[in-house]
Rosetta silent file (secondary structure, phi, psi, omega in degrees, C-alpha in Angstrom):
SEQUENCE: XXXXXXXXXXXXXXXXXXXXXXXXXXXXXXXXXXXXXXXXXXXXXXXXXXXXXXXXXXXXXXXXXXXXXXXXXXXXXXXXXXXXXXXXXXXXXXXXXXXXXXXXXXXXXXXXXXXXXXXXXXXXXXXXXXXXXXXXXXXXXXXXXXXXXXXXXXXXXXXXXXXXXXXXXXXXXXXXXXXXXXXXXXXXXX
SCORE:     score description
SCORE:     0.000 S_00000001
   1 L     0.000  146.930 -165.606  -50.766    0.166  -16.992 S_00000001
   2 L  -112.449  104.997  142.699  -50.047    2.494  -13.573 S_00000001
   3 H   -40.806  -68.482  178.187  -47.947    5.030  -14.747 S_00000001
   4 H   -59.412  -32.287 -175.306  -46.914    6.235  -11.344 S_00000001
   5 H   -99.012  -27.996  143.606  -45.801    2.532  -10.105 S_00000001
   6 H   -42.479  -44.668  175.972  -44.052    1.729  -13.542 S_00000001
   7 H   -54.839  -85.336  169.581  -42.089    5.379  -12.889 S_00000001
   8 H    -2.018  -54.826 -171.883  -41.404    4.022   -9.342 S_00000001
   9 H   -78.404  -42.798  155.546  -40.333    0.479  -10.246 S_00000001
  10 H   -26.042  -74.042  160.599  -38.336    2.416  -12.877 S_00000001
  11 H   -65.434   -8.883 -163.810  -36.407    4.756  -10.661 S_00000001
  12 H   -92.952  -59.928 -172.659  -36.213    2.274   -8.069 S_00000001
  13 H   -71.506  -61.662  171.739  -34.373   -0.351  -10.184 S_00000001
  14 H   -50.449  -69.187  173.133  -31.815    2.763  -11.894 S_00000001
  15 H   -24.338  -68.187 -178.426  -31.014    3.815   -8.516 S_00000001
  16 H   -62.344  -32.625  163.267  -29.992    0.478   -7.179 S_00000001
  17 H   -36.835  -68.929 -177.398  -28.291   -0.097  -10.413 S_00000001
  18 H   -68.060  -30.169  169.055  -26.026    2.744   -9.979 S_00000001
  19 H   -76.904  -12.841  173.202  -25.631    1.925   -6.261 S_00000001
  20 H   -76.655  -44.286 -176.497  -24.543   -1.810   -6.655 S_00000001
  21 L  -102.172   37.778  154.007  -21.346   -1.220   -8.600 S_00000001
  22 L   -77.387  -51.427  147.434  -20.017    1.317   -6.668 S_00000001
  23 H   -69.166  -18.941 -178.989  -17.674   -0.887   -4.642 S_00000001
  24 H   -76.440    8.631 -167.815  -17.428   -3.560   -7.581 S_00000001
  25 H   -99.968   -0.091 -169.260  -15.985   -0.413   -9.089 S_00000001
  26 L  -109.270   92.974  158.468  -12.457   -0.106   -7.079 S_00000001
  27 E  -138.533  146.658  178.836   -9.963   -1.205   -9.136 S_00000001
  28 E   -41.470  137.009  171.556   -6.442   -1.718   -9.407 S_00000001
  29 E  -133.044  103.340 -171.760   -4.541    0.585  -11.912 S_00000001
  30 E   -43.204  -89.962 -153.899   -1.564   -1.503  -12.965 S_00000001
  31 E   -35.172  -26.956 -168.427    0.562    1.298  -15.203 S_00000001
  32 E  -113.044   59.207  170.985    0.336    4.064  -12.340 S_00000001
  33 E  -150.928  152.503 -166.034    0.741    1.438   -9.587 S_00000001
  34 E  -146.931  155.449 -169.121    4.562   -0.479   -8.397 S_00000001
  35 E  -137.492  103.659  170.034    5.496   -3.419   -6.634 S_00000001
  36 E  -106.399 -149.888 -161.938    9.320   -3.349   -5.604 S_00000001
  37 E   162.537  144.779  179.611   11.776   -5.490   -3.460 S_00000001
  38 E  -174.510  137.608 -142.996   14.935   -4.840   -1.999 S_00000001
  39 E  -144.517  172.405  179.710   17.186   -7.039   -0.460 S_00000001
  40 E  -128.466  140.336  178.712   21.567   -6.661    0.201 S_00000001
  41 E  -125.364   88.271  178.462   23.533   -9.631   -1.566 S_00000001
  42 L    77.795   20.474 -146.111   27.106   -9.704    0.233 S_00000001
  43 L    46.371   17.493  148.786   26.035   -5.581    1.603 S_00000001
  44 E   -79.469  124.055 -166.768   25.564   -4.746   -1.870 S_00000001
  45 E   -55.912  171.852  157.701   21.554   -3.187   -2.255 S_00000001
  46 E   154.333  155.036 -120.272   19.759   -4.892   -4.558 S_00000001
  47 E  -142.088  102.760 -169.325   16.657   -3.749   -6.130 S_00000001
  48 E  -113.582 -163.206 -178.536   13.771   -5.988   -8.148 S_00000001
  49 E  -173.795  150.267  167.342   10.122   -5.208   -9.001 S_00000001
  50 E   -89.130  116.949  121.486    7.157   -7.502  -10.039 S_00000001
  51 L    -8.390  -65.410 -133.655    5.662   -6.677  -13.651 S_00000001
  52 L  -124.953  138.940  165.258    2.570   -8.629  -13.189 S_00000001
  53 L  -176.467  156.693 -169.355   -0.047   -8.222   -9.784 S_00000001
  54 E  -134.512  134.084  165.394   -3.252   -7.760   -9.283 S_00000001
  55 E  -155.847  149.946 -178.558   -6.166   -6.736   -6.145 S_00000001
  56 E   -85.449  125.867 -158.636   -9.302   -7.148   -5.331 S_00000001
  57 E  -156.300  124.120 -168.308  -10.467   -3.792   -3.262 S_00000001
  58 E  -156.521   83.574 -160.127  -13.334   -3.565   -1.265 S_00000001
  59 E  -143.651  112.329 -165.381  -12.454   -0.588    0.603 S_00000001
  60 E  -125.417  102.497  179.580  -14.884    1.834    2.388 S_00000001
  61 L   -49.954  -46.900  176.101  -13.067    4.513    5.088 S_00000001
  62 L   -86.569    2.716  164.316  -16.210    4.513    7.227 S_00000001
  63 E   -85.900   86.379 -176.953  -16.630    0.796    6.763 S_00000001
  64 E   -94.740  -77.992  126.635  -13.344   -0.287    8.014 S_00000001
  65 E    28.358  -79.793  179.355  -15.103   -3.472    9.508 S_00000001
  66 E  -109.444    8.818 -175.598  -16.277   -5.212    6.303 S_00000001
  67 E   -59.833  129.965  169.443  -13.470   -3.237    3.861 S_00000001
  68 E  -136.658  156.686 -167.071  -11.177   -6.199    2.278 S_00000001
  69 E  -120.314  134.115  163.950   -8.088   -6.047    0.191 S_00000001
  70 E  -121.833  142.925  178.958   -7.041   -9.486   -1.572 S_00000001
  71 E  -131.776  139.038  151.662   -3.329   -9.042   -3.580 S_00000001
  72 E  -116.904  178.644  176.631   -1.804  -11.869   -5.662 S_00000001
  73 L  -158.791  119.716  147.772    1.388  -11.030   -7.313 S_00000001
  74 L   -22.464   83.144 -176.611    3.246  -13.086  -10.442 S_00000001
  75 H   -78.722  -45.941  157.861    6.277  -14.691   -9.349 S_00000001
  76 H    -1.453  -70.102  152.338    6.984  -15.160  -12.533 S_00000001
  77 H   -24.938  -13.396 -168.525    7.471  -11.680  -13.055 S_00000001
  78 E   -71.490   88.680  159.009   10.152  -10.803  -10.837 S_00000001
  79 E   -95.381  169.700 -139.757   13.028   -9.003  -12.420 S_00000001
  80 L  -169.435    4.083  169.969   16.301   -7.865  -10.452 S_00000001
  81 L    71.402    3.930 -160.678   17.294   -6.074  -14.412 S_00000001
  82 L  -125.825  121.865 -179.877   20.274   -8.937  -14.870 S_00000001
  83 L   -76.847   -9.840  165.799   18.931  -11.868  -17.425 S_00000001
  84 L   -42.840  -92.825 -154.486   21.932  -13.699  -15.321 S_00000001
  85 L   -59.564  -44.088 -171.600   20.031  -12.930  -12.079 S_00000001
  86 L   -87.429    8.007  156.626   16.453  -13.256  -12.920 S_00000001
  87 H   -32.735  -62.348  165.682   16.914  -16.989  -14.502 S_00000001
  88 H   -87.423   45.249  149.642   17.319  -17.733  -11.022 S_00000001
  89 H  -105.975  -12.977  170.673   14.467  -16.084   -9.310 S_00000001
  90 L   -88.061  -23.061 -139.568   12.106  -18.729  -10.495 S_00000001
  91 L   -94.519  173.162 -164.867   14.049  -22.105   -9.897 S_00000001
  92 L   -90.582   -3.374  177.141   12.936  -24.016   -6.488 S_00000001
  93 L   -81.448  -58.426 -173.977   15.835  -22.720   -4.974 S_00000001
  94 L  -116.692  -22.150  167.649   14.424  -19.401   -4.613 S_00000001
  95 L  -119.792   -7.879 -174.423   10.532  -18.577   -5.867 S_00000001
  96 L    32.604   77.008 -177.024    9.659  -22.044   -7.224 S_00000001
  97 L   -93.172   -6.994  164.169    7.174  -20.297   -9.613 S_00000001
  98 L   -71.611  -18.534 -168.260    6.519  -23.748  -11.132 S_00000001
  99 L   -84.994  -64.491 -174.758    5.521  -25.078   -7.948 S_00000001
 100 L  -115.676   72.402 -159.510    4.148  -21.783   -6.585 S_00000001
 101 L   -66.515  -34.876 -160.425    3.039  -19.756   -9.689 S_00000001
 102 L  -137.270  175.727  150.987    1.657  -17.122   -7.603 S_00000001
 103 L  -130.998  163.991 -137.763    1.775  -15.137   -3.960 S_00000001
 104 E  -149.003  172.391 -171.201   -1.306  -13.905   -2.238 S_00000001
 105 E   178.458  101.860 -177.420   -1.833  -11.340    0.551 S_00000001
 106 E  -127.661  122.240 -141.790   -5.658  -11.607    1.829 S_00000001
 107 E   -91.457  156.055  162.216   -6.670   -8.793    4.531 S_00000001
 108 E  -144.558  -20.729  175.207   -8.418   -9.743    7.481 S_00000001
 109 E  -128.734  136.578  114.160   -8.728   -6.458    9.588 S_00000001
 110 E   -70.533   83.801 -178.747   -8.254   -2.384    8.579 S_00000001
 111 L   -84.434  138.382  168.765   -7.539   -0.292   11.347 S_00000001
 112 L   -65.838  116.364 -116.487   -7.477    3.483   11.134 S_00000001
 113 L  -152.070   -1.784 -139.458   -4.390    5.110   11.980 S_00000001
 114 L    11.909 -172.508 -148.705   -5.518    8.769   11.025 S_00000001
 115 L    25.865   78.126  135.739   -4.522   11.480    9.149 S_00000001
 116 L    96.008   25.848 -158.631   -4.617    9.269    5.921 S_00000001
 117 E  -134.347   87.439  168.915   -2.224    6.065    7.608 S_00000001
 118 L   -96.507   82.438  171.747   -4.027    2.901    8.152 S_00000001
 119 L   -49.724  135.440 -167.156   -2.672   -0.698    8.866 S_00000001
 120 E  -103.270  135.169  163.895   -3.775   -3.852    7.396 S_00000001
 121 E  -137.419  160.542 -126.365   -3.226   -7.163    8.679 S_00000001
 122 E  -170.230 -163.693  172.701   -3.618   -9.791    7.187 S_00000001
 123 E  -127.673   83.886 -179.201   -2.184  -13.470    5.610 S_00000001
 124 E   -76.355  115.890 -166.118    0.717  -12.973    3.413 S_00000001
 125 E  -107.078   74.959  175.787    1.307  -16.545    1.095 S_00000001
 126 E  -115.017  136.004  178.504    4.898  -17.010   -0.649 S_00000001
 127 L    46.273   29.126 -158.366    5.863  -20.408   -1.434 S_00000001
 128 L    95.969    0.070 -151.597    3.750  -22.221    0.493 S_00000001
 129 E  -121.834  157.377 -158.003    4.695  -20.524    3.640 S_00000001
 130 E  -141.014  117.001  147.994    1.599  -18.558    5.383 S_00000001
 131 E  -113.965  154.244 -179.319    2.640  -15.880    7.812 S_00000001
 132 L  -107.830  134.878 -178.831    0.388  -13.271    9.297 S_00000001
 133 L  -130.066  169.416  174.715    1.818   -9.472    8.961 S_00000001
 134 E  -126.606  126.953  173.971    0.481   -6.098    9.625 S_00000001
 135 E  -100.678  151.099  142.614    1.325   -3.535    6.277 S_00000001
 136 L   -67.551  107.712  173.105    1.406   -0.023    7.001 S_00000001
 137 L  -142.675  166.147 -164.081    0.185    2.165    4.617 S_00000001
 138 E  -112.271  143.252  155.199   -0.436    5.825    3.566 S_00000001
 139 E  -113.760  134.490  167.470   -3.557    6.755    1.317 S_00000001
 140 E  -135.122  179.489 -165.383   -3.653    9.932   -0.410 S_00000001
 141 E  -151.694  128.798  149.937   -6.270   10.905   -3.021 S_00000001
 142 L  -144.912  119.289 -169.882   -6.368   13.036   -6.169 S_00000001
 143 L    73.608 -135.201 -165.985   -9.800   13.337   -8.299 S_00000001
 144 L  -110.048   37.841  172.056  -10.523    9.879   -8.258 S_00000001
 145 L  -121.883  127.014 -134.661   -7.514    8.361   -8.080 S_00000001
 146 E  -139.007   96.452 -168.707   -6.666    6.845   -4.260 S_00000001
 147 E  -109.193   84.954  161.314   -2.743    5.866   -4.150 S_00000001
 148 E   -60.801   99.595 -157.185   -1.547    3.593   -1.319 S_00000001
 149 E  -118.937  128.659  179.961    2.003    3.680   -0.587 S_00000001
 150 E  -171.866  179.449  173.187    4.146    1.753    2.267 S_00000001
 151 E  -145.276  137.085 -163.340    6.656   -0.701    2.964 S_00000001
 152 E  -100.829  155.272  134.463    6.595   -4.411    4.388 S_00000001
 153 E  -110.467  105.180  162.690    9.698   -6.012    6.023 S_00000001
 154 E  -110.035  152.701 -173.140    9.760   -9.034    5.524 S_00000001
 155 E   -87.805   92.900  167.977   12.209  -12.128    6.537 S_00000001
 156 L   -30.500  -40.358  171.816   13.078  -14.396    3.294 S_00000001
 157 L   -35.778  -75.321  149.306   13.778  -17.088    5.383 S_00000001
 158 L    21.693  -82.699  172.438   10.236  -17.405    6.021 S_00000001
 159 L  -118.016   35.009  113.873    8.989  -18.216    3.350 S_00000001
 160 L   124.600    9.111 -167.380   11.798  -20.519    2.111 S_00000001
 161 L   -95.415  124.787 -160.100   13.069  -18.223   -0.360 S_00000001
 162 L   102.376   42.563  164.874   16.883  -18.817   -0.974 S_00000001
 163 L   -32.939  156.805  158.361   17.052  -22.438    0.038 S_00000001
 164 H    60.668 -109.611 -155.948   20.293  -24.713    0.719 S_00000001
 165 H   -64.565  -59.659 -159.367   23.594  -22.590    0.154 S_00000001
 166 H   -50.344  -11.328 -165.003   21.455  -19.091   -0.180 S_00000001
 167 H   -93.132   10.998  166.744   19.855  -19.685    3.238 S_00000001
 168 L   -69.505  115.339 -178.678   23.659  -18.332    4.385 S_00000001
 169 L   -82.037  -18.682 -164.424   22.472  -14.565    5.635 S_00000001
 170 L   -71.104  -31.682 -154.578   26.259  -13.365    5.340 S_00000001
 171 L   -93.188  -52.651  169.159   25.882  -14.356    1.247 S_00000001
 172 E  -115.363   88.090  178.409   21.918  -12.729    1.111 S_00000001
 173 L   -30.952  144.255 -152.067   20.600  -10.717    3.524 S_00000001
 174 L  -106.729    1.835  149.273   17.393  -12.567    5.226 S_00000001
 175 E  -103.357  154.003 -174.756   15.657   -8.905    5.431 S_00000001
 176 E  -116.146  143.221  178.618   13.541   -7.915    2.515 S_00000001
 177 E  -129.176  125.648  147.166   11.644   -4.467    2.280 S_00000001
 178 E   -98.040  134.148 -165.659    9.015   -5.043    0.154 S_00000001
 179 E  -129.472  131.145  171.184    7.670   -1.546   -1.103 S_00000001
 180 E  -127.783 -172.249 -176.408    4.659   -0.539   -3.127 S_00000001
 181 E  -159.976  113.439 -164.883    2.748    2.243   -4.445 S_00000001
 182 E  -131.908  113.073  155.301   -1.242    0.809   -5.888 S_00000001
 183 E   -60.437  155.099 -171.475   -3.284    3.210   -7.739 S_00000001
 184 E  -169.725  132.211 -165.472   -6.808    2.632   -7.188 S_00000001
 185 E  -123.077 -157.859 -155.924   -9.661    4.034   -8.566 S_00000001
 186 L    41.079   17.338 -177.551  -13.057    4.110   -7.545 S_00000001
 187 L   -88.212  168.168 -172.492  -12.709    4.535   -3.132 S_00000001
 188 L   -54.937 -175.201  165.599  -14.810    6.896   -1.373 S_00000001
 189 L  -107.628  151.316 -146.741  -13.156    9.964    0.114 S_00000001
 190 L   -79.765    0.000    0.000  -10.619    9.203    2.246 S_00000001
């Protein structure tokens, strides 16, 4: 047996080992991370959040290029805090989560914005309806935790949510600020 080329093949193989899951290593950290909504009903605010989402992060600052973000998010999940009001966030009138169990957001570009501000654009999926957006977002980093925070506007309309009477903008406003804030641990430094 060759010592020196068994060391070799050894260190060779641990090396790549530790160098392969460094991006499979960027993951989402639900509990310190928020997904809100906010919408006016008659000019009265009102203010929901998703419980359940998830993304796939494949995100390298000097790699901009091949970096990709995929987000689904539960519609299921949606509460507005009223068991009244979130009955009716699932029904086909407004999220059809039987229909459309989930929404998607899949990245197709990252541009650099500096000082820590990049925009993503991208394919945003609700209800069946496919629009392309650009998100804005801020990254800041402490230790190893990488927090992205920003807010989408988006048009309800859109994507079909509030059908028949509800598609009246006077009764539900037809902008939406979606806003989040997604812990994330394993990216480089920003």
């Amino acid at each position: 047996m060759n010592t020196p080329q068994t060391l070799t093949v050894l260190v060779s193989a641990l090396l790549a080992s530790l160098a392969l899951p460094a991006a499979a290593q960027q993951k989402l950290l639900p509990a310190q991370s928020e997904l809100n909504f906010a919408a006016k009903q008659m000019g009265v605010p009102i203010n929901g959040h998703f419980k359940k989402f998830d993304a796939q992060v494949s995100f390298d600052p000097a790699k901009l290029a091949s970096s990709k973000v995929a987000f689904t998010v539960d519609m299921g999940s949606a509460t507005l805090g009223s068991k009244e009001m979130d009955s009716e966030l699932p029904t086909a009138t407004w999220f059809n989560v039987p229909k459309f169990p989930q929404a998607s957001f899949n990245s197709s570009a990252i541009k650099a914005l500096g000082a820590g501000k990049f925009e993503v654009t991208g394919q945003l999926a609700i209800k069946g309806q496919v629009q392309n957006v650009q998100v804005p977002l801020s990254m800041t980093q402490t230790g190893a935790i990488t927090v992205a925070t920003g807010v989408l506007p988006i048009k309800r309309l859109a994507f079909k949510i509030g059908d028949g009477d509800w598609a009246d903008t006077s009764m539900v406003a037809d902008d939406v600020q979606v806003r989040f804030k997604l812990s994330l641990s394993g990216v480089s430094k920003l």
